[in-house]
N, C-alpha and C positions, 0 to 999 in steps of 0.2 A: 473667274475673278476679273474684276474691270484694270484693266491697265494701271488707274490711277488712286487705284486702291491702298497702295504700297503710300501713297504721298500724302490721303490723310490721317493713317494711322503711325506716320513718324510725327510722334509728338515729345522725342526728348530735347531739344531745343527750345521749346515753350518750357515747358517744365523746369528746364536752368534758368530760362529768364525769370519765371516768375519767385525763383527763389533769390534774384537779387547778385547771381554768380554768373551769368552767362559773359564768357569773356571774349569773342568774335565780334567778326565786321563792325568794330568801333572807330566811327568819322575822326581821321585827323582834318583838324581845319587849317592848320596854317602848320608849314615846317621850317624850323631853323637846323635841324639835325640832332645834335644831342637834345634839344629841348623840343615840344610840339605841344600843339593846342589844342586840348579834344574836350569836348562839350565846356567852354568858353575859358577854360583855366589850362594854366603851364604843368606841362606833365614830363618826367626827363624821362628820354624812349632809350629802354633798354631791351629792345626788344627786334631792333631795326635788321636788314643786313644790308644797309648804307655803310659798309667797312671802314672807308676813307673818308666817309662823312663828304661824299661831290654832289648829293643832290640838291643842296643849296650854294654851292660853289657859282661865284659870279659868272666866270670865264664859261662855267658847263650852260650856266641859263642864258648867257648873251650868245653863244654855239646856236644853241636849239633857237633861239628867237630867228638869228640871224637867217639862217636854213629855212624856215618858216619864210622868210621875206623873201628869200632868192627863190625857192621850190615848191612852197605853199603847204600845205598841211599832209598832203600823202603824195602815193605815188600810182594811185589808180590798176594798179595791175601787179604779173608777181615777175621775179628777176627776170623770166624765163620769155617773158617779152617786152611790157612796158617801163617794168619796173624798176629798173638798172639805173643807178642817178653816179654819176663820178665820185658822189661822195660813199656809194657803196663799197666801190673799185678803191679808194682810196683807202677804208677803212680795215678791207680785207691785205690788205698789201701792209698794209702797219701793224698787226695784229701780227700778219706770218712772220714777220720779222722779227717783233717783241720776244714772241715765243717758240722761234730758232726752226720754224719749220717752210718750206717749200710755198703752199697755198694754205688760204683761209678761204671760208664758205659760212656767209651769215644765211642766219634764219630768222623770222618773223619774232620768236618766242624763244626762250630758254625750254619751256616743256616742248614746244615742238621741235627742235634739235635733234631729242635722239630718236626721235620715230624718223627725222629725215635720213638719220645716219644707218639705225641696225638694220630694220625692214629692208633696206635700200644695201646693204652690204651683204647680209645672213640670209641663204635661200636656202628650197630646198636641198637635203641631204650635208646641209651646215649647220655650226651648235654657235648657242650664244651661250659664256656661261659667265652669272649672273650674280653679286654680293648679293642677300639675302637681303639687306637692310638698304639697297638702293633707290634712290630717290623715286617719284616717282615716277616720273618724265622717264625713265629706265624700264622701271615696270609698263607702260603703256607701251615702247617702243618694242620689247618683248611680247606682249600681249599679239601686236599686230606679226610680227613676226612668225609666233608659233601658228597664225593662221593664216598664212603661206608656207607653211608645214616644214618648215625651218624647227631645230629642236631647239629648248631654252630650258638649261639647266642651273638651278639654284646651287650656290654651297654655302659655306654658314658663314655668318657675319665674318671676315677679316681674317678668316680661318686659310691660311694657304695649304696648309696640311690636307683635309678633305677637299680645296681646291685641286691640289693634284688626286686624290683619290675618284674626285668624279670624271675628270678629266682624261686621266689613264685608263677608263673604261670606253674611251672613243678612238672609234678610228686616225690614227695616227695620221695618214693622209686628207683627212676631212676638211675641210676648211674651218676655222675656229676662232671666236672674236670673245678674249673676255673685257666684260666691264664691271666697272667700279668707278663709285664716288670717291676723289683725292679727300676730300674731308667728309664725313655724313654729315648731313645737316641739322638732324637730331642728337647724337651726340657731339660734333665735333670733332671724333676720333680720325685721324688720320690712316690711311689704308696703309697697308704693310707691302707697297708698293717694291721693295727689293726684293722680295723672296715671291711675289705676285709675277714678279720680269721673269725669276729662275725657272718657273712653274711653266711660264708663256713658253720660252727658250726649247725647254726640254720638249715641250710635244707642241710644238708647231703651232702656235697659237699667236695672234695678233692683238693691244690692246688699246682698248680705250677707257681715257681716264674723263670723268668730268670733273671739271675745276670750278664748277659754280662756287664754294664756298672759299676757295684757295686761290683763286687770279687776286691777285693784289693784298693777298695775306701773308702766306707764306712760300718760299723758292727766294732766288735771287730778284731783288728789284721787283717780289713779287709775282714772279714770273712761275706759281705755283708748285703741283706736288714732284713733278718729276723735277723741278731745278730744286725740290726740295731737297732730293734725295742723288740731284748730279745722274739722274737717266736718262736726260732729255734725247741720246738718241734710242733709247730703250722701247720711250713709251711711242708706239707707232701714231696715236691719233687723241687728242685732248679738246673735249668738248667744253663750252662752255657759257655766262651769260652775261647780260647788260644789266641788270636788272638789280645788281648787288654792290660789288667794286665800282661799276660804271655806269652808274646815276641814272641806266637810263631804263631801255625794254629792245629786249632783242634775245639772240643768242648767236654762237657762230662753234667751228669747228676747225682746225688744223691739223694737216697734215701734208702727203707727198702730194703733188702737184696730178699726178696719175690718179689718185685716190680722190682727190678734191675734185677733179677734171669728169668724175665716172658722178659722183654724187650729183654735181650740178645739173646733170644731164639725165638723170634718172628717181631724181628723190621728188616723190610726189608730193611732200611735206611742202618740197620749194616750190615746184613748176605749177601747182595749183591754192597756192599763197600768194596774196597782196605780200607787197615787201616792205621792209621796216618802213616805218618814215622818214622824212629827210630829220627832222629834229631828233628823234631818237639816233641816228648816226651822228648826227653833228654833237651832240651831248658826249655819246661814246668817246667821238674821237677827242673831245676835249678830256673828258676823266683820262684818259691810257697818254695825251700828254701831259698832263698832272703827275701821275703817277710815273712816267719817265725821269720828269723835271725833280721830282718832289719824294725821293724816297724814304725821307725823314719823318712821313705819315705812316708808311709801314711800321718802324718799331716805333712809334708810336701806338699803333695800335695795339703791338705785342706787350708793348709794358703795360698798357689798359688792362688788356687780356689777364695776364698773368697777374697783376695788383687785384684782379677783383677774382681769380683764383685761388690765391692764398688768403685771402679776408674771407669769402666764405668757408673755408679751411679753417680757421682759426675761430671761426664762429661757433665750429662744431656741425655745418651742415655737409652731409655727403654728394660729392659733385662727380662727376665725370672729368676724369682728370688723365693727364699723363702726352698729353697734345699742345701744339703748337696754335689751334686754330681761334678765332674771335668768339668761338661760341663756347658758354660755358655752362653746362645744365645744374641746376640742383634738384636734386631727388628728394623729392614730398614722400611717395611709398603710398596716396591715399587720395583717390580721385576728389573728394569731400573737400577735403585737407587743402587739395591743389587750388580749387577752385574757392576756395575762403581766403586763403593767401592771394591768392590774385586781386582778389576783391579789394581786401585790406589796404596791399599792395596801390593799387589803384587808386580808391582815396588818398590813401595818404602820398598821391602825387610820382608814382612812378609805374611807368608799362613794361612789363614781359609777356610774354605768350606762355600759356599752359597747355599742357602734353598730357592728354586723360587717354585712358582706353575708350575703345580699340588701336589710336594711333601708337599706341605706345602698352609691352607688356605690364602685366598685373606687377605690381611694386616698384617700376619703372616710372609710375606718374610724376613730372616733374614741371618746374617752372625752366623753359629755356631760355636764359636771358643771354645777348649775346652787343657788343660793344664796337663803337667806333672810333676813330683817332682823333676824332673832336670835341670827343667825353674827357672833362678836365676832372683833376682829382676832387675838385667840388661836388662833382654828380657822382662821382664813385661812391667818395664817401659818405653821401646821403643813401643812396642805394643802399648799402652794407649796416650802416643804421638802422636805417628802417626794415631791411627785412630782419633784423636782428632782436630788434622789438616783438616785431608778429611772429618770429619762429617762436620764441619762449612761449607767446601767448598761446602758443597753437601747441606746444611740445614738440615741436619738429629737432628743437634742440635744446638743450638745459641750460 
């Protein structure tokens, strides 16, 4: 079988497009945040995870131009020799501080973060053990891992109960790293991060949390799932990205200055990475002081969040509920279904993202729409309108 055999007989992407549903890589052309312009009309993005709504923030674009003028467009090389600009040093050192830990350590990418972190920590005759439903920048860092013959042990979504049960069947002395998403990013749910610490405690385990969807959501000031939940000396190491809260493209990681000290010096992710750019830092730094200055975005977002929880509640559609975080899914139950509402959806002037299988199990298909703090009640309530309309149309609800 020729290699490229597999590439032209995928042809279910043609086949959604040609039926008028295909809901991917659709051109925004211009951004204001809650509103954007895709194929030449205003469309409200309910679909973003611009959380604080900084990617159109003036202060965040005159950061990155600025940076651009003083360092020019990249940095030609990765931390590990040329790459290093004061404004990395700077950014790293405001971060450790933000989120009460020792050292900070950026990386290129939020997906490449934790292949810098697990790979580079979990060796042989060490276990990674693994939420079930983690992102998947988790899943690939695992991946490399088990092939450095490191073990990577799944347990089931959120579950601490058979967390300890897989757990308690390893050597007690072994070295042991669990991870977990502070929020999933498909549902929203919030990890059960106290009884996740007790698990750790009991058998010698170290953890890491990522806070992609939770740095500037929820904890104090923002300051995510572990101040969520007042364990910030609990949770040993908290990964996380630019790309969401902080308007820009990067990711970084925190923790003891030892631990940070060992990575820098050993994560291939880093040492053989071109490193962020000067703009993408200067962006960063300006969203994290935003979000310092400005914490009145945060429950703002939370009252978004939760106004547009209880309206589709009240709609009659079943959502994934019972969390704190900016994303709020509604459950279609019907890949068809999902992708005709989107459509609809679309037209009639608003974006979400749809969730078909395989990403998502059978009756799980849904729209996950998820909110900004610059989404005024005018976009809500057209949202909730309009999908309120096309669920009847479709019977998603009565």
């Amino acid at each position: 079988m020729d290699l490229f055999e597999k590439c032209t007989n995928f042809t279910l992407a043609d086949e959604v497009k040609q039926k008028g549903v295909y809901p991917y890589f659709r051109a925004i052309q211009a951004n204001e945040g809650p509103v954007v312009q895709m194929e030449g009309r205003q469309v409200i993005m309910a679909g973003s995870n611009n959380y604080l709504g900084l990617t159109a923030h003036p202060k965040v674009k005159e950061a990155a131009q600025k940076a651009i003028e003083k360092y020019g467009t990249g940095c030609s090389g990765s931390r590990y020799l040329t790459g290093t600009l004061d404004l990395h040093i700077e950014l790293e050192a405001r971060l450790a501080k933000f989120l009460g830990k020792e050292d900070c350590l950026l990386f290129s990418t939020g997906f490449q973060t934790a292949q810098g972190i697990i790979p580079t920590l979990v060796q042989r005759g060490e276990y990674v053990l693994s939420d079930k439903d983690n992102h998947a920048c988790i899943v690939a860092g695992n991946l490399v891992t088990a092939g450095m013959q490191a073990e990577v042990v799944r347990f089931k979504h959120n579950d601490m109960n058979h967390l300890e049960m897989m757990i308690s069947k390893l050597p007690l002395e072994a070295g042991k790293l669990i991870v977990s998403d502070g929020i999933f990013s498909t549902s929203g749910e919030v990890v059960n991060l106290p009884d996740l610490v007790k698990v750790a405690k009991k058998y010698n385990a170290r953890i890491l949390v990522d806070d992609a969807h939770s740095t500037g959501v929820i904890g104090k000031g923002g300051r995510g799932t572990a101040s969520h939940f007042n364990l910030e000396n609990e949770v040993d190491m908290t990964m996380g990205t630019f790309s969401k809260t902080f308007a820009s493209l990067g990711g970084f990681v925190v923790g003891t200055r030892a631990v940070i000290n060992y990575l820098k010096h050993s994560a291939p992710a880093l040492i053989f990475s071109a490193s962020p750019t000067p703009a993408s830092v200067a962006a960063a730094l300006a969203a994290l002081e935003i979000l310092e200055k400005e914490p009145e975005r945060i429950d703002k977002l939370q009252r978004n969040a939760r106004k547009m929880r209880e309206g589709f509640k009240s709609l009659g559609f079943k959502i994934i509920d019972g969390h704190d975080s900016a994303i709020v899914p509604v459950i279609i139950g019907d890949t068809e279904k999902t992708l005709i509402f989107w459509r609809q959806l679309y037209d009639a002037g608003v974006f979400v993202n749809a969730f078909v299988r395989p990403g998502v199990p059978p009756g799980m298909e849904m729209l996950r729409t998820s909110y900004m703090a610059t989404h005024e009640d005018v976009h809500l309530d057209k949202i909730l309108e309009i999908c309120g309309v096309i669920g009847k149309q479709l019977g998603v609800i009565n």
